[in-house]
VMD Tcl script that draws the C-alpha trace (Angstrom):
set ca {
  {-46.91 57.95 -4.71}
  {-48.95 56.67 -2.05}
  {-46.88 53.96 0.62}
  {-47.99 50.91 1.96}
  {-48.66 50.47 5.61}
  {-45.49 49.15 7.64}
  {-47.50 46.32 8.37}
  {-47.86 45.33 5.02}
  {-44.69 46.04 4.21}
  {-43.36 43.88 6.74}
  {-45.45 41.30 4.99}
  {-43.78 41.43 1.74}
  {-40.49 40.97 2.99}
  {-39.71 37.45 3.37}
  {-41.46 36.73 0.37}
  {-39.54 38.80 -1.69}
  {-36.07 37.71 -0.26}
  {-37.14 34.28 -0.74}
  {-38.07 34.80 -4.61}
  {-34.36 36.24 -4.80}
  {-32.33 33.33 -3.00}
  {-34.87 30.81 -5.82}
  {-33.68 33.27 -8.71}
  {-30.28 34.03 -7.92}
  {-27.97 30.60 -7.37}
  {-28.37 27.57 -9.55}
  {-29.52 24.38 -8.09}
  {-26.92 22.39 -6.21}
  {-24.94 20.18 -8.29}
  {-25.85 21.66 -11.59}
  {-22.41 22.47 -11.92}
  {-20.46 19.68 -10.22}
  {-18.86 18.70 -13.77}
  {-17.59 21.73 -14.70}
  {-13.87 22.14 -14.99}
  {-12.18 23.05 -11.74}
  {-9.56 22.56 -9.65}
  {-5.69 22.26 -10.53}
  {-4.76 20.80 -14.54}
  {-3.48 17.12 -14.41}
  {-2.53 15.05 -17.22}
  {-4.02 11.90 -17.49}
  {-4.67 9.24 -20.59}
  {-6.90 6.47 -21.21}
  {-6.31 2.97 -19.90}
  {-5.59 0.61 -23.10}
  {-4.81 -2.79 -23.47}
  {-1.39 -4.00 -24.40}
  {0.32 -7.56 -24.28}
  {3.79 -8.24 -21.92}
  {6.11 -10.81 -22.59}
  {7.42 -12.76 -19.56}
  {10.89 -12.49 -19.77}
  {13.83 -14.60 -17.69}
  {17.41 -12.91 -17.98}
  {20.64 -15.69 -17.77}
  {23.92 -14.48 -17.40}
  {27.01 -17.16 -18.54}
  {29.70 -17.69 -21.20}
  {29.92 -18.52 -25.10}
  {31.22 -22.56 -25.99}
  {31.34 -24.66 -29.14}
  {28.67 -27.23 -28.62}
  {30.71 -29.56 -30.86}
  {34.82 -28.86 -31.90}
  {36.25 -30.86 -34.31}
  {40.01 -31.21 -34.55}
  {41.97 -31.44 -37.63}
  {45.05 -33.12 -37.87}
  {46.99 -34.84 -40.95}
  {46.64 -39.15 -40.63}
  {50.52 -39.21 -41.38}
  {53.56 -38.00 -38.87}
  {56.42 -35.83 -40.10}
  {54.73 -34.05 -42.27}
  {55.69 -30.45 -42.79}
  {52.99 -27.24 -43.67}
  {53.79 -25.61 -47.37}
  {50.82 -23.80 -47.61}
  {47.88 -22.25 -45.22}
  {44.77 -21.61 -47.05}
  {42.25 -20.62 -44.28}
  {42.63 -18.55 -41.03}
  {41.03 -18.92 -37.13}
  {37.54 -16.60 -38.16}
  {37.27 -17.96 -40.90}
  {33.90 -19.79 -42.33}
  {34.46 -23.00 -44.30}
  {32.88 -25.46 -45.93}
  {33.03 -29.45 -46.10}
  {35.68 -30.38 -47.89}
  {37.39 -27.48 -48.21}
  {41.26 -27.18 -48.57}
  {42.34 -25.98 -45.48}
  {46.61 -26.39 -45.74}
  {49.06 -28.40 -48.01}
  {51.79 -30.48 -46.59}
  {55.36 -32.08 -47.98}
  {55.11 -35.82 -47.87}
  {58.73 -37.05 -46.76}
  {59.27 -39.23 -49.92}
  {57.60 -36.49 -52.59}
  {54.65 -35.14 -53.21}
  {51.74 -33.18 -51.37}
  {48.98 -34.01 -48.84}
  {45.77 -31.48 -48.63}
  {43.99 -31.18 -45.42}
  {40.68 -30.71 -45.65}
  {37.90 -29.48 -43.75}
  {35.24 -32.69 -42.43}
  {32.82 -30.42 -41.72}
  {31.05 -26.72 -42.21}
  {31.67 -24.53 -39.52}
  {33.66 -21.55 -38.27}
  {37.30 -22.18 -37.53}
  {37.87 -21.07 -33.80}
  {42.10 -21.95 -33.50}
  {44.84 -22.67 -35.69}
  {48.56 -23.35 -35.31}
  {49.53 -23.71 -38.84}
  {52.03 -22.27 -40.35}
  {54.72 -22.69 -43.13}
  {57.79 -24.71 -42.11}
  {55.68 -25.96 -39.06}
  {55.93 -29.50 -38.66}
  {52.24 -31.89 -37.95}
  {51.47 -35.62 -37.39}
  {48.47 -37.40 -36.12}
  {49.07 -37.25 -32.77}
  {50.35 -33.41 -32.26}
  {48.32 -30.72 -31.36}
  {45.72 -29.67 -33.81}
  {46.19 -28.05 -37.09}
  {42.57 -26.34 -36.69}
  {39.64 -26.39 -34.43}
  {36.45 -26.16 -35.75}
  {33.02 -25.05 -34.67}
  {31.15 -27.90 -35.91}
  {28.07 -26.15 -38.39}
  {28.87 -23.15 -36.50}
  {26.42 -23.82 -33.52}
  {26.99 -22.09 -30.44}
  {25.63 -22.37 -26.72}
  {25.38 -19.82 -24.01}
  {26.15 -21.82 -20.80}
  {23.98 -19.53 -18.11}
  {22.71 -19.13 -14.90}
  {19.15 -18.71 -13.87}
  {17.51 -17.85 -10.58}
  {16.00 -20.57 -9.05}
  {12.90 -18.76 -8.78}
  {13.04 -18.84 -12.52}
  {13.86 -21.96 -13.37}
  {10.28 -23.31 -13.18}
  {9.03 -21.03 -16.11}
  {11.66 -22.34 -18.55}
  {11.05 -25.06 -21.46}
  {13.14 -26.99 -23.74}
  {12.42 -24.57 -27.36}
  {11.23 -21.00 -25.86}
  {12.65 -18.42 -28.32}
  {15.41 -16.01 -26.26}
  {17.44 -13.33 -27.60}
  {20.94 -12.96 -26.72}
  {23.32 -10.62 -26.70}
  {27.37 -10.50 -26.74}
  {29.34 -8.37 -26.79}
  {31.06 -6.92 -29.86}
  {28.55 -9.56 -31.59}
  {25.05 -7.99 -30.93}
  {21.82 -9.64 -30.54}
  {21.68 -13.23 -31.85}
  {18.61 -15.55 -32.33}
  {18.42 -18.36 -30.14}
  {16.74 -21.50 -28.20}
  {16.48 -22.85 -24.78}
  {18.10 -26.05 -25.95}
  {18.50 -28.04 -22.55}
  {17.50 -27.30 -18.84}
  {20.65 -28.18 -15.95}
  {18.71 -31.08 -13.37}
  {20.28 -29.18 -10.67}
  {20.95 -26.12 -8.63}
  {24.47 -24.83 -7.20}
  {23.50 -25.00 -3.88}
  {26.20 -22.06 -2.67}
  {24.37 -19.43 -5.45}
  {20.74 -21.21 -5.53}
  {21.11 -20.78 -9.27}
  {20.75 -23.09 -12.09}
  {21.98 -23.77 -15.37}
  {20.56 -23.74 -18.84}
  {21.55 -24.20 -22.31}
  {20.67 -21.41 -24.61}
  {21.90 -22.80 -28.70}
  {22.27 -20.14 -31.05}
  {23.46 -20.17 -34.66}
  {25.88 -17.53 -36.49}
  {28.03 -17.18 -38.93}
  {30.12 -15.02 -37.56}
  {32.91 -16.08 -35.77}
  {31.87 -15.69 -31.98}
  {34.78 -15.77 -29.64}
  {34.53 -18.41 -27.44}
  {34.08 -17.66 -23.61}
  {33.12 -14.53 -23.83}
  {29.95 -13.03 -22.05}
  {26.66 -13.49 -22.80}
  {23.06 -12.10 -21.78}
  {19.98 -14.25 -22.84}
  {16.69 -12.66 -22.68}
  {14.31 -15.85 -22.67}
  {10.42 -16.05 -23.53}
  {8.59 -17.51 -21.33}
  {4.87 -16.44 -22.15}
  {2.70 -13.49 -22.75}
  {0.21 -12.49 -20.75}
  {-2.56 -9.58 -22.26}
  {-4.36 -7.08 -19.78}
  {-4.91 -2.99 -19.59}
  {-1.57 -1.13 -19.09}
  {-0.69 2.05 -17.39}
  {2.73 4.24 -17.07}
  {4.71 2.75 -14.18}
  {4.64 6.70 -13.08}
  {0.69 6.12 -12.58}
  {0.92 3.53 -9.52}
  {1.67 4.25 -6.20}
  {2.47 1.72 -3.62}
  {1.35 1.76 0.16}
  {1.28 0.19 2.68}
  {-2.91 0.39 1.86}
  {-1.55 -1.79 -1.04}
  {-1.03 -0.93 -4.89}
  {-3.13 2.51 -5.92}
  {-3.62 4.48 -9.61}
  {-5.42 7.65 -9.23}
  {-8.78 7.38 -11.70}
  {-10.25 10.70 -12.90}
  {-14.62 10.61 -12.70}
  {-16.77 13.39 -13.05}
  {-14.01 15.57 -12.59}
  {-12.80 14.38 -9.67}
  {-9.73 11.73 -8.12}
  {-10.68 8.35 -7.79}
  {-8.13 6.10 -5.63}
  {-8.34 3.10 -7.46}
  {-6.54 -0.38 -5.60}
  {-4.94 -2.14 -8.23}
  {-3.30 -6.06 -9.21}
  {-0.12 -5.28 -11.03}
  {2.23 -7.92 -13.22}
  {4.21 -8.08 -16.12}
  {6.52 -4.33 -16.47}
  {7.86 -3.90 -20.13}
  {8.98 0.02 -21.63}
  {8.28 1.87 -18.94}
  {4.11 0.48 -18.57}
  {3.11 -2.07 -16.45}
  {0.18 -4.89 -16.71}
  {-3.13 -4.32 -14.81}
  {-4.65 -7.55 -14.08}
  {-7.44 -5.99 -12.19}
  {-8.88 -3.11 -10.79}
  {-9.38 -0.86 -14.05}
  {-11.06 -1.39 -16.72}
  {-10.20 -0.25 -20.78}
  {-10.81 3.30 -21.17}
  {-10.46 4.45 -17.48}
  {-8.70 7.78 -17.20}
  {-6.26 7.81 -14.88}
  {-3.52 10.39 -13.45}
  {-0.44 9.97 -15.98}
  {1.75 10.87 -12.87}
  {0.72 10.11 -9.35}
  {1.41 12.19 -6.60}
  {0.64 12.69 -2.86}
  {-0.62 16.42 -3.67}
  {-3.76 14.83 -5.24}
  {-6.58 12.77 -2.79}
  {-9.52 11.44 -2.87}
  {-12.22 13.29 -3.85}
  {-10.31 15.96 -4.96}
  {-11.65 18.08 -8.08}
  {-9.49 18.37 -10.87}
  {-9.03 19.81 -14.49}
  {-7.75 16.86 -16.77}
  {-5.90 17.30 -19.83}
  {-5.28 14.44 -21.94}
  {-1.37 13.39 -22.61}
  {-1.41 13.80 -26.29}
  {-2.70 17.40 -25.61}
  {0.16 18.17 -22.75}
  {2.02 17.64 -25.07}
  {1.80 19.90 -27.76}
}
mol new
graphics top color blue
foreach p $ca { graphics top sphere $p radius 0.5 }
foreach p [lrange $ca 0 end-1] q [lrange $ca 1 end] { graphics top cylinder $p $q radius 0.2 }
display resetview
């Protein structure tokens, strides 16, 4: 085999190492999508509606008590046909008493409601004037007596549906029925009326929690655990092309563990299910979807 001058050779070289650096690596960024980095879990921005909610804090009344009492003095109980907890009816028999010259008088209930007290008993004397045979909660209507923030008290209306809860009692259905003028000055809290109805007999002055509606407001919604706040302001981590995305963020409403996005991402964004420090900008990444985490 015959060898080419050294001159020639010489030649040759470049152009050969230069066909091998155009053969060998791929052209820059041909691969800048391809999974790398450290797995994250992330999940698709969706939209989901919060309800505005204002907490009060008070006690249980009667909104209207209604006494009963025999019209006659020196009358003495026979019989006691209803109980304190007990529902009644208008009308309804609620004791019998001895007339002094014969006979029997029946007390009955005026109205339908829930009897809250009662002092009668057999051999127990009643008139007119003495303390009350029964009290009753007048159509067994209720109202929490609460306090709101003062901050709060701007968002409430006369009719916004609330939910409240009591203890021993659960969670009743009720109304904003009146708003207090004022505030206590000392606690910069005011008051507000919150009428519920039950039939169960709810004992008056105990606790109560009211969880009023004040509106709704619609908008994307991410994990609280995907927002970070800074003093650069309110961050969620968005995943591109691979890579982390620092995304500044207007939160709002919070409601399960998710909180409103009123701007900065749009619906379908994936962002970083949990935030962290570990992960910055630019940084490539391999995302795996929640649902897939997991299985």
């Amino acid at each position: 085999m015959r060898h080419l001058p050294r001159a020639v050779a010489r030649s040759l070289c470049p152009a050969a190492i230069a066909g091998m650096v155009i053969l060998g690596p791929s052209p820059a960024g041909a691969d800048d999508d391809a999974p790398k980095g450290p797995a994250v879990t992330v999940l698709k921005v969706a939209k989901s509606c919060f309800s505005d909610i204002v907490e009060a804090t008070g006690t249980i009344i009667a909104r209207a008590e209604t006494s009963v009492r025999p019209e006659r003095p020196g009358l003495k109980v026979t019989d006691v046909l209803a109980e304190a907890g007990d529902t009644t009816t208008a009308g309804q028999v609620l004791a019998r008493l001895a007339l002094p010259e014969g006979g029997t008088l029946q007390v009955a209930a005026p109205v339908a409601g829930v009897i809250a007290t009662s002092t009668a008993q057999i051999g127990n004397f009643a008139s007119a004037k003495g303390e009350a045979l029964f009290t009753i909660v007048a159509r067994s209507e209720y109202d929490l007596v609460a306090l709101v923030a003062t901050t709060d008290m701007r968002k409430l209306a006369v009719n916004q549906p609330a939910t409240v809860r009591i203890a021993g009692a659960g969670d009743i259905d009720g109304k904003v029925r009146r708003i207090g003028p004022t505030v206590e000055p000392n606690i910069q809290q005011g008051m507000v009326y919150i009428g519920i109805s039950s039939q169960k007999r709810l004992l008056l002055k105990a606790s109560g929690r009211a969880l009023i509606k004040t509106g709704q407001s619609c908008n994307v919604a991410v994990p609280l655990t995907s927002v970070q706040y800074s003093s650069a302001g309110t961050v969620v981590q968005v995943i591109r092309r691979n890579r982390v995305e620092t995304k500044r963020v207007e939160v709002g409403l919070m409601s399960g563990g998710n909180i409103e996005v009123r701007d900065g991402l749009n619906e379908g964004d994936v962002v970083v299910a949990r935030a962290g420090a570990l992960l910055r900008e630019g940084d490539p990444v391999r995302p795996v979807m929640a649902a897939e985490a997991a299985k």
